[in-house]
NUVEX-210971 format. One record per atom (N, C-alpha, C, CB): x, y, z. Coordinates in steps of 0.1 Angstrom, whole numbers, padded with zeros to 4 digits, always signed. Each point is the difference from the previous one (the first is absolute). Last residue first. Glycine has a CB too. Example, Ala and Ser with C-alpha at 12.3 -4.5 7.8 and 13.67 -1.06 7.14 Angstrom:
! residues 2
+0128-0022+0071
+0009+0011+0000
-0008+0011+0008
+0012-0006-0022
-0009-0051+0021
-0009+0012+0000
+0009+0012+0000
-0019-0012+0012
This chain:
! residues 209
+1055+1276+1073
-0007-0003-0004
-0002-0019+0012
+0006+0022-0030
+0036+0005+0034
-0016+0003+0011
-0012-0009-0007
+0006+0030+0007
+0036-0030-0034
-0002-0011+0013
-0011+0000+0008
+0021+0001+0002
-0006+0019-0046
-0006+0002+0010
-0002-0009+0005
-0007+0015-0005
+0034-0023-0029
+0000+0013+0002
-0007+0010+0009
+0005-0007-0020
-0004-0040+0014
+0014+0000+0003
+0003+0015+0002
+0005-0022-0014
-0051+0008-0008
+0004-0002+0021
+0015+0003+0002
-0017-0023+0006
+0007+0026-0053
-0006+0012+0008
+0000-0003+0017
-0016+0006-0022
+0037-0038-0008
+0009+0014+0003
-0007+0007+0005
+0012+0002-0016
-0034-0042+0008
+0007+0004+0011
+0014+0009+0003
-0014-0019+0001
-0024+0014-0033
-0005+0005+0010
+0016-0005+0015
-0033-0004-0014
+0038+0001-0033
-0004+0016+0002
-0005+0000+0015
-0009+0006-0027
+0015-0051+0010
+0018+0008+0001
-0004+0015+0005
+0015-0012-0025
-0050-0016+0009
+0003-0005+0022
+0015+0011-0001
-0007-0040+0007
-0023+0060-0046
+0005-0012+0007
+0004-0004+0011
+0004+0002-0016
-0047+0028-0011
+0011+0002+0010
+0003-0019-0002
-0010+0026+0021
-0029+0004-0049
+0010-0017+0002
+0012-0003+0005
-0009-0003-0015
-0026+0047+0015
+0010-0006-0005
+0002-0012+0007
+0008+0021-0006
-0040+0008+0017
-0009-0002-0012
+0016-0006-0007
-0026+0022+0000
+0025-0002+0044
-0011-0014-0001
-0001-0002-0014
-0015+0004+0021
+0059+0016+0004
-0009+0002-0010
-0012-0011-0002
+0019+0013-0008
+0022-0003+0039
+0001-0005-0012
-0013+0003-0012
+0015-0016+0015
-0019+0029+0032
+0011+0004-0006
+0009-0006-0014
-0002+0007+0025
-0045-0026-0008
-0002+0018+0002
+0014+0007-0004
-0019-0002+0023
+0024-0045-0016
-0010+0005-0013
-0005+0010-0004
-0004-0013+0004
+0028+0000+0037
+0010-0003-0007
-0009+0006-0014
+0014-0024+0016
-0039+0028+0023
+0011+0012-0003
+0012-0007-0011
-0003+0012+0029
-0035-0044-0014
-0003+0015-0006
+0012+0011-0002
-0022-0004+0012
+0031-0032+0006
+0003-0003-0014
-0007+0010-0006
+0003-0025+0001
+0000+0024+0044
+0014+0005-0009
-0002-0003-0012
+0016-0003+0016
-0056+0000+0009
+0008+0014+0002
+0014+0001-0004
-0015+0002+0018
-0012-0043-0017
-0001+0008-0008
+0001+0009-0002
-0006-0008+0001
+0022-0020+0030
+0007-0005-0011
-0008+0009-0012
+0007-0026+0012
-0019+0035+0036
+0014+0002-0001
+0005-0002-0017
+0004-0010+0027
-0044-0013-0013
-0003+0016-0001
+0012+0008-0004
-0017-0001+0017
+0021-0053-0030
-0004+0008+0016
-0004+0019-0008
+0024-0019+0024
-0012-0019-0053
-0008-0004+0011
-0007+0006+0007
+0012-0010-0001
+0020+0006-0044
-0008+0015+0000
-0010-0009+0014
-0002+0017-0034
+0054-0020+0015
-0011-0002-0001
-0013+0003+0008
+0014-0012-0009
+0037+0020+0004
-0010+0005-0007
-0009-0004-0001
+0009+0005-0007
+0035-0006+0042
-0011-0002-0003
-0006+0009-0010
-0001-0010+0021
+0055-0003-0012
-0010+0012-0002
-0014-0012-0006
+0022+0026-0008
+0017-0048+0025
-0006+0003+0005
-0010+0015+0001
+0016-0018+0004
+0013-0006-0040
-0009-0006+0006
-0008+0005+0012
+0013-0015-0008
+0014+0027-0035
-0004+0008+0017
-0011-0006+0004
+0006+0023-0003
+0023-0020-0047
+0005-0007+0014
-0006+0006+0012
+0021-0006-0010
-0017+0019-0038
-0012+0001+0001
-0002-0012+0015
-0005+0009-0031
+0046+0002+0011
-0008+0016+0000
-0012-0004+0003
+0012+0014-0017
+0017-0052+0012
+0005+0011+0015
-0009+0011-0002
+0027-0003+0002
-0055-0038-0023
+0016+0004-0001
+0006+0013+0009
-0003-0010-0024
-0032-0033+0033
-0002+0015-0004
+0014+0004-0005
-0018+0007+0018
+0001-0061-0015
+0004+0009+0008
+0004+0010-0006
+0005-0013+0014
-0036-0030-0021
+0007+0009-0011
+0004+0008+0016
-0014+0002-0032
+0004-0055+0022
-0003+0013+0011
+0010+0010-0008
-0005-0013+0026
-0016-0037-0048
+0007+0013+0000
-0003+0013+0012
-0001-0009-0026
-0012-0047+0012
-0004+0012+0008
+0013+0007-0001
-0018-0010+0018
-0019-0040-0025
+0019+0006-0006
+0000+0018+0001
+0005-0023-0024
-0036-0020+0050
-0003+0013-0009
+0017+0006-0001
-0031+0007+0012
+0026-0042+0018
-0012-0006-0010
+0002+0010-0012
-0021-0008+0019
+0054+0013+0020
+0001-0016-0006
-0011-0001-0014
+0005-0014+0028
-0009+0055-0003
+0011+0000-0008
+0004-0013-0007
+0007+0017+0015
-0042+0003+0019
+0001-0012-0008
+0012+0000-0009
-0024-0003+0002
+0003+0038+0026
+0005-0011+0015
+0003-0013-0012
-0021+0009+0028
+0003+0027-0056
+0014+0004+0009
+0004-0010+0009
-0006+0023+0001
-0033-0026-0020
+0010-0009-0009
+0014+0011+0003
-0021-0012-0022
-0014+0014+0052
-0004-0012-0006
+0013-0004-0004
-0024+0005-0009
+0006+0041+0010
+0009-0007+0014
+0004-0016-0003
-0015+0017+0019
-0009+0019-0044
+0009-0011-0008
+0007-0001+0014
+0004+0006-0031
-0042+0019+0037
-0006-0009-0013
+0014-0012-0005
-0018+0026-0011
-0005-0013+0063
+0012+0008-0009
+0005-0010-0014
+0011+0012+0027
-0048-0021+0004
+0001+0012-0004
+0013+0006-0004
-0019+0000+0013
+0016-0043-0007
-0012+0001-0008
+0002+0017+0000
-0017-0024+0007
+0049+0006+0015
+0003-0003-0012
-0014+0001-0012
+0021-0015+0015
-0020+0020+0035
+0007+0011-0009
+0001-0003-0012
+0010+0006+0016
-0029-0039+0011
-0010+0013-0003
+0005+0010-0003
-0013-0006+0012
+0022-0045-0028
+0007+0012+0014
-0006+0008-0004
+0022-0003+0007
-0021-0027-0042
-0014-0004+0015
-0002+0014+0007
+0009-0027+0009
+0009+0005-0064
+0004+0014+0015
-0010-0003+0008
+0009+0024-0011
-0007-0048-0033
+0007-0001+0010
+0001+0005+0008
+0005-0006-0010
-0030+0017-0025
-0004-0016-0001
+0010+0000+0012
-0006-0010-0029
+0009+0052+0013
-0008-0003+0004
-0007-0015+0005
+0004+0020-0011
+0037-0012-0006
+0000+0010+0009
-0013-0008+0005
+0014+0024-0010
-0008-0034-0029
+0006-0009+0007
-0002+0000+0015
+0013+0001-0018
-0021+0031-0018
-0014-0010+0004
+0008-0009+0011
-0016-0004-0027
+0040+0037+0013
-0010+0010+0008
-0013-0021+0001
+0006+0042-0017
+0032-0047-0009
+0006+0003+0012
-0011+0002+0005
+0021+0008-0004
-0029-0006-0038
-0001-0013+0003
+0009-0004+0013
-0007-0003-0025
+0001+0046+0002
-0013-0008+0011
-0001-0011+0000
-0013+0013-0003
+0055+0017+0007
-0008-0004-0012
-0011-0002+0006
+0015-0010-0013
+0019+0050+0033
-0004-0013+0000
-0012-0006-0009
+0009+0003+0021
+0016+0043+0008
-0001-0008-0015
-0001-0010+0001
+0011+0010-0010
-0008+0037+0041
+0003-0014+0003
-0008-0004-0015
+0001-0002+0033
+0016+0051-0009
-0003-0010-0011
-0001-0014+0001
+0010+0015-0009
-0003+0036+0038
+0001-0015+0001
-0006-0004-0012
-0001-0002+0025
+0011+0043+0000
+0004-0002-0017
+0001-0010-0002
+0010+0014-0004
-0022-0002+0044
-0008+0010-0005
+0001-0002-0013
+0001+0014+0017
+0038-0014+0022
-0014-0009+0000
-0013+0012-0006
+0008-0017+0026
+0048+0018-0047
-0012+0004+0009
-0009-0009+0004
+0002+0017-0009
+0035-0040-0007
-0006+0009-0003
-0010+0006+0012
+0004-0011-0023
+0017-0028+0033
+0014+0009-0006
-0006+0012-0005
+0016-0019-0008
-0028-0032+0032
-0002+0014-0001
+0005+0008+0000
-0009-0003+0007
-0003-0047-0025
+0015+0008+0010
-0008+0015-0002
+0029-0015-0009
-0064-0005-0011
+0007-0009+0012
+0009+0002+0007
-0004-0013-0010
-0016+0044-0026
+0000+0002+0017
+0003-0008+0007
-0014+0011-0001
+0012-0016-0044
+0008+0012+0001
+0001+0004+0014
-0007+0008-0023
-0005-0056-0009
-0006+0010+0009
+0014+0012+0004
-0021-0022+0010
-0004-0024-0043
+0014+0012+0005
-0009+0008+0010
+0018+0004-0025
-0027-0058-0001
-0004+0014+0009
+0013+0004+0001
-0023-0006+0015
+0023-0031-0046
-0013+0000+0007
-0003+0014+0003
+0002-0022+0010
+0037+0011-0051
+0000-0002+0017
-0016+0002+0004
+0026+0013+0005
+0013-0007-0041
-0006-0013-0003
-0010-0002+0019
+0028-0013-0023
-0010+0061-0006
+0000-0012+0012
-0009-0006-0001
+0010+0009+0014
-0009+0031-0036
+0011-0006-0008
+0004-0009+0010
+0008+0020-0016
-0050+0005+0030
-0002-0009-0016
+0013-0003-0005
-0021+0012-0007
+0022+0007+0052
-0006-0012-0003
-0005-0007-0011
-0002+0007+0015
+0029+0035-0009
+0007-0010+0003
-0014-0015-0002
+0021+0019+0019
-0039+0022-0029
+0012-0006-0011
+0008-0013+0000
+0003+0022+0000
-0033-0002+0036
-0007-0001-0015
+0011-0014-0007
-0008+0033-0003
+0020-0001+0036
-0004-0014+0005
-0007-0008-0013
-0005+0009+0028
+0014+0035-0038
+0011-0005+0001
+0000-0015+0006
+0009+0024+0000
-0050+0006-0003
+0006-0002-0017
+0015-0011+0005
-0008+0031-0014
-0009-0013+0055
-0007-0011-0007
+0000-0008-0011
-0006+0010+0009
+0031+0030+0006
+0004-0011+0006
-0009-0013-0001
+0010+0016+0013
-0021+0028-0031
+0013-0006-0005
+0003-0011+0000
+0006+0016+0004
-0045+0010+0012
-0002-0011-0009
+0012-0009-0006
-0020+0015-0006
+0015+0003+0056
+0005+0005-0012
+0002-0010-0008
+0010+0018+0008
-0048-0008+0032
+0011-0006-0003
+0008+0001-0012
-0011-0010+0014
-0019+0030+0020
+0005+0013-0008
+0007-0015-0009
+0006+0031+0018
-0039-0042+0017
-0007+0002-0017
+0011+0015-0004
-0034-0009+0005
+0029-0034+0024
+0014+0001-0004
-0008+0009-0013
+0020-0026+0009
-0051-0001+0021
+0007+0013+0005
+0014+0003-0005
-0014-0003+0019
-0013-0030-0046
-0004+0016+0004
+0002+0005+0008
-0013-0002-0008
+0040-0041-0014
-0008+0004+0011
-0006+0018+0001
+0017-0021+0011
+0004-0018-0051
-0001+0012+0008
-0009+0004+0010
+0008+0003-0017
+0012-0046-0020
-0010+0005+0010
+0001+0013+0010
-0003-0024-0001
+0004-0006-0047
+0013+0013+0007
-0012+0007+0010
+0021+0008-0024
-0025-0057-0007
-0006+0010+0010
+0012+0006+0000
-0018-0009+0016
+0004-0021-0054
+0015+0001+0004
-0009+0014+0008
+0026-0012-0022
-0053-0009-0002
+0010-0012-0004
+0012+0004+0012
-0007-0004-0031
-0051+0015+0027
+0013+0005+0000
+0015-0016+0008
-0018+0033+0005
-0037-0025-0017
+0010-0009-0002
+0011+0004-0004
-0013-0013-0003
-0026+0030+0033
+0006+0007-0015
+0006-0005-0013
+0005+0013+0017
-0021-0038+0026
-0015+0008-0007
+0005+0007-0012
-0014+0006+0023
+0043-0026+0005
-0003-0010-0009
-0011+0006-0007
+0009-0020+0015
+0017+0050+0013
+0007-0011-0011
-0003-0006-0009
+0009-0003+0012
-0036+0018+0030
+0005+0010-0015
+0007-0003-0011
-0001+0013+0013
-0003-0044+0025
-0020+0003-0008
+0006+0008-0009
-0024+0002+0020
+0062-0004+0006
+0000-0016-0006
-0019+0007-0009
+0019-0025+0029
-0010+0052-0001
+0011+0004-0005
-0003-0013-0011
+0016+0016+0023
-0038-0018+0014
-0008+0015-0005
+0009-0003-0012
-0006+0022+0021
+0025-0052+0013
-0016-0005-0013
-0006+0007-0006
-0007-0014+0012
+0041+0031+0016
+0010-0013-0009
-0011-0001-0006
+0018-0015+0014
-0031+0037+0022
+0005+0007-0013
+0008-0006-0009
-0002+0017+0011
-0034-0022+0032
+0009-0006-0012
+0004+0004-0011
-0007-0013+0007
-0018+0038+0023
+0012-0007+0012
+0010-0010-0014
-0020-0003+0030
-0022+0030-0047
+0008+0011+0007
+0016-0011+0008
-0030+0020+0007
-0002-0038-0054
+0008+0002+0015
+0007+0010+0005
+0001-0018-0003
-0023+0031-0045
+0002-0015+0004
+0004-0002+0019
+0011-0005-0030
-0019+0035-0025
-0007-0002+0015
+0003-0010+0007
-0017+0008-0006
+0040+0020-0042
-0006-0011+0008
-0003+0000+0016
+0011-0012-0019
-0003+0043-0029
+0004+0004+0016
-0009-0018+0000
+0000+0040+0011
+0020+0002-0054
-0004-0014+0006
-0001-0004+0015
+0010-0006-0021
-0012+0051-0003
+0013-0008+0003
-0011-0009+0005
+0024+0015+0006
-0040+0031-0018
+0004-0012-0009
+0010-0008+0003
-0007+0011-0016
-0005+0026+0041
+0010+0002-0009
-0003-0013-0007
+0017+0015+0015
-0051-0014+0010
-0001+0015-0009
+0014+0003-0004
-0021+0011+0014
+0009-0053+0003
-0010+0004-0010
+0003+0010-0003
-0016-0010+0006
+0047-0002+0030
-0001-0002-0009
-0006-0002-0013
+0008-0001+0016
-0027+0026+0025
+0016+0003-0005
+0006-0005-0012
+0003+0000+0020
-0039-0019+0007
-0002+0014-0010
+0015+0003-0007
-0021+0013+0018
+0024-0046+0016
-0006-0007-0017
-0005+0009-0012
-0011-0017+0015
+0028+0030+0029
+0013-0004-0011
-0007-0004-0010
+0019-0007+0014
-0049+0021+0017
+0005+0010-0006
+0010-0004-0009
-0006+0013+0018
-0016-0048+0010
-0008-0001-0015
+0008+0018-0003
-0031-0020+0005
+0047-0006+0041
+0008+0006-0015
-0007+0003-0013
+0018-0013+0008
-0039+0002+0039
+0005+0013-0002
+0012+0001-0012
-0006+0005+0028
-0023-0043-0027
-0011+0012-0004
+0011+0013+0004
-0030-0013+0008
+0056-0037-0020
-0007+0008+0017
-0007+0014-0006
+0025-0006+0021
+0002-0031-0052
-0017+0000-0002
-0007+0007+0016
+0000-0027-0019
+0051+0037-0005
-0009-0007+0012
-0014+0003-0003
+0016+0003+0018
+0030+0002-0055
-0005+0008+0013
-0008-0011+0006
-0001+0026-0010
+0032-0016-0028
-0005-0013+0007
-0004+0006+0011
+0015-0018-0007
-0004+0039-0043
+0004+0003+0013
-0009-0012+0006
+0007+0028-0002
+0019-0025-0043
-0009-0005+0009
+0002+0004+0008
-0004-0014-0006
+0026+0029-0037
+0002+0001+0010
-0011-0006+0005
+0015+0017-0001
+0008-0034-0044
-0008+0006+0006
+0001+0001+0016
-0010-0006-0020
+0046+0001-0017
-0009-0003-0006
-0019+0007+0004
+0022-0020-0003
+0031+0035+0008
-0007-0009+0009
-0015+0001-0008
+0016+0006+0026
+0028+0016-0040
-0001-0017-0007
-0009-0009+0008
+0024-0001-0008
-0015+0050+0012
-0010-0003-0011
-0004-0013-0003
+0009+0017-0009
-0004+0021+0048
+0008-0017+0002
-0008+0001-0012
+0005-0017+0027
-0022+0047-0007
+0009+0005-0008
+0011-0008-0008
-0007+0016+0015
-0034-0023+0016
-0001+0003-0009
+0006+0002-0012
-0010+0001+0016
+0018-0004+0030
+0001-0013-0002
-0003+0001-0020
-0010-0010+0032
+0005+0050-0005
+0016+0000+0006
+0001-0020-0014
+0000+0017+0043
-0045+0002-0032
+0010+0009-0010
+0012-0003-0001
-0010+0017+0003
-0012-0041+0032
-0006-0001-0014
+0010+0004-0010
-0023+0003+0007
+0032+0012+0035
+0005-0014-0001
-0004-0005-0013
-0001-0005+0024
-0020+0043-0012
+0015+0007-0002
+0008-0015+0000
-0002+0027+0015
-0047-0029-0002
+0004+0004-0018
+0018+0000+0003
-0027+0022-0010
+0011-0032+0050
-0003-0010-0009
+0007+0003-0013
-0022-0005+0012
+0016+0042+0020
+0012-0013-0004
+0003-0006-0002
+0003+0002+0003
-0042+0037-0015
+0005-0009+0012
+0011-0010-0006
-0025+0002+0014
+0016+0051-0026
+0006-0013-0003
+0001-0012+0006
+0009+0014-0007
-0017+0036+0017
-0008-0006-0007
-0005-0011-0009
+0004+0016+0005
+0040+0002+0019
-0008+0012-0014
-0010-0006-0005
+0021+0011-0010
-0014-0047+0047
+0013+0012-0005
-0002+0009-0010
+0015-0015+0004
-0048-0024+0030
+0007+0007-0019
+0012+0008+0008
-0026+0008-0021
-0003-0056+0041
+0004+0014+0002
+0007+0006-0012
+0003-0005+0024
């Protein structure tokens, strides 16, 4: 679906794009005939994209890693497509001046849902894979080494007071979830790099929205 002609894939692209110290964006998509449009998608913005399991997404994720040979994932989910490059840059930071495996910004829930970050090496992400059975833990890419704290050394980052609202939804699921984020983008502006801070003065300032 678009916004001024914009589907919301790109606006997560653009948004990820702006991050300088991220080497490359992959999109991991599904070898299922109804996603070959994301595969368009990424040929025609030029972004890298791997095929792999719709149910196992630990092993889609683990094939891109190893097909790219990427040293350090920041994994982002495509329904979180206003997420602010800030807070990425800043999980970022904390994890390259820490001696550590994986972070994550959504284990405690303190930020919006929608500004989730999660970070990790690939020599976690293989482990992951060489170990996880549970059928959540396959489709959910670092459940694994969340339920593992003993194996994988782990930073949980919690929001600071201005950017504190756990229970405001942003991510993009339901019909409902495109009609506010459409209006968050439509009143901020589709063609600006809005922060989680801008968008939630503008709800604080309309509630109806």
């Amino acid at each position: 679906k678009t916004v001024d002609g914009k589907p919301m894939l790109k606006f997560l692209i653009d948004r990820l794009r702006t991050i300088k110290s991220i080497d490359e964006i992959i999109i991991a998509t599904t070898i299922n005939k109804e996603d070959d449009p994301i595969v368009k998608f990424s040929e025609n913005e030029k972004v890298s994209y791997f095929r792999g399991s719709e149910l196992n997404v630990l092993e889609r994720v683990y094939f891109a890693a190893k097909k790219f040979k990427v040293d350090q994932i920041i994994k982002i989910t495509s329904d979180c497509p206003i997420i602010d490059p800030s807070i990425v840059e800043h999980c970022m930071r904390v994890y390259d001046n820490n001696d550590i495996d994986f972070l994550s910004n959504a284990h405690i829930r303190s930020y919006p849902d929608g500004m989730d970050v999660v970070i990790f090496n690939f020599p976690s992400l293989e482990k992951s894979y060489q170990m996880a059975n549970d059928s959540k833990e396959l489709e959910h890419v670092s459940l694994f080494m969340r339920r593992n704290p003993q194996i994988f050394r782990s930073i949980y980052l919690v929001a600071p007071p201005e950017l504190h609202w756990p229970e405001l939804g942003l991510t993009l699921d339901e019909k409902d979830d495109f009609n506010l984020i459409s209006n968050i983008i439509s009143t901020l502006g589709s063609n600006s790099i809005f922060s989680c801070g801008e968008v939630i003065q503008l709800l604080r300032k309309k509630p109806e929205l």
